[in-house]
C-alpha positions in Angstrom: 13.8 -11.5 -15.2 17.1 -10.3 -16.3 19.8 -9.6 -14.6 20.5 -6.0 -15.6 16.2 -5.6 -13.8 17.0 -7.3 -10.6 20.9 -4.9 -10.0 18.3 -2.1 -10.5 16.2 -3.1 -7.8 19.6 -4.1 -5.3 20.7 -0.8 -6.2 17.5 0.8 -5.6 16.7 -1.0 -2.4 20.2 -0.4 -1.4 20.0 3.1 -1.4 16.1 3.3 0.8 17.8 0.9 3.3 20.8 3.1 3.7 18.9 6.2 4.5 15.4 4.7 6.2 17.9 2.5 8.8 19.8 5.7 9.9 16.6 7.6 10.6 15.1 4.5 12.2 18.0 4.2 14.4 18.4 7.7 15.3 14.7 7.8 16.5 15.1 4.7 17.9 12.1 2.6 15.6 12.3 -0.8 15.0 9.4 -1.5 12.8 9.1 0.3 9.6 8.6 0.2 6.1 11.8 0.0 3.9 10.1 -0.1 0.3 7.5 0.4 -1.3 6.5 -0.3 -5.0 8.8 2.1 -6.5 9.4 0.2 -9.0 6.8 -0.8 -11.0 9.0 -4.0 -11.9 9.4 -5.3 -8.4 6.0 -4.8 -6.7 6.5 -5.1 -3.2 6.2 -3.7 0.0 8.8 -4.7 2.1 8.5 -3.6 5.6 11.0 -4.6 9.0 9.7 -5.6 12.1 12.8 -6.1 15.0 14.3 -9.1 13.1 11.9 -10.0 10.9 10.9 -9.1 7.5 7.3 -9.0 6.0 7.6 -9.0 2.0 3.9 -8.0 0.2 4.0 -8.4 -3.6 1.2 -5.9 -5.2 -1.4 -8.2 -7.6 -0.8 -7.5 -10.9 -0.8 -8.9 -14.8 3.0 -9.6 -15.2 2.1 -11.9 -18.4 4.8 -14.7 -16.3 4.1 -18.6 -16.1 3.4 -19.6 -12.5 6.9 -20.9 -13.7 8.5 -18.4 -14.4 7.1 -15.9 -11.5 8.1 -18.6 -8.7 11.6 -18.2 -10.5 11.5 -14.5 -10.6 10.5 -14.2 -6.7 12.8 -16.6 -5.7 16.2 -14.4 -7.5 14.6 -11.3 -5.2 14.5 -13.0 -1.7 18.2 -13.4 -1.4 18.7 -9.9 -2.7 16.4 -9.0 -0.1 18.0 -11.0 2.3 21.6 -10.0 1.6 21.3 -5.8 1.6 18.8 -6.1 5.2 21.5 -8.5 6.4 18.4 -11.1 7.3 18.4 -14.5 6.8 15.7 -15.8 4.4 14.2 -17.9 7.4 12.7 -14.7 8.6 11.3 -12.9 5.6 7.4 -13.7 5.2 5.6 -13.2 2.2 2.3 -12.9 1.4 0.6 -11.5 -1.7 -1.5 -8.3 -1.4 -5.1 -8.5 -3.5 -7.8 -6.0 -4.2 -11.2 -6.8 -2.3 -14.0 -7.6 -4.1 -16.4 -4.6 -4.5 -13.7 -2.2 -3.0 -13.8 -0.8 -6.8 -16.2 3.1 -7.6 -19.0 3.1 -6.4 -20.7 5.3 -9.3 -20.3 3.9 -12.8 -18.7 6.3 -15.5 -21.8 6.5 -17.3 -24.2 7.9 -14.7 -23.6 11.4 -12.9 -23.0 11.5 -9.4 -26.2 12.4 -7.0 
């Protein structure tokens, strides 16, 4: 991932935080979600609950070695970390999958009933 990627995502996340935590605040929330795949180079949900954090990475084909991905979500926890001001100890991930047979229901090739 290069570097000029992951300051687009700091300074994208950056700016959510700033303006999601004020409105949080003001209504007095303290679980919400911060972001939310808008990038389509950082697929994540990332939502706060109290202290914790609960980081969701979107399955997809990003053509990386198991190598190379490990890498890649490894240089976006502490970025995380650093603009929510949490340590890494209490960010969770877990990686978000289709369910089998969730897909259409009517194939493209027959007309619908």
């Amino acid at each position: 991932m290069s570097e000029e990627k992951l300051v687009m995502f700091r300074n994208r996340l950056q700016k959510v935080w700033r303006h999601v935590a004020k409105l949080a605040k003001r209504q007095g929330v303290t679980c919400y979600r911060i972001y939310d795949h808008d990038l389509p180079e950082f697929p994540f949900c990332i939502e706060l609950y109290e202290d914790n954090v609960y980081l969701a990475e979107y399955q997809r084909r990003h053509g990386m070695s198991e190598e190379d991905h490990a890498a890649w979500l490894e240089s976006c926890v502490p970025v995380i970390s650093s603009i929510l001001e949490v340590p890494d100890e209490q960010i969770y991930f877990r990686e978000r999958r289709r369910k089998a047979g969730r897909g259409c229901s009517v194939s493209a090739s027959q007309p619908p009933r």
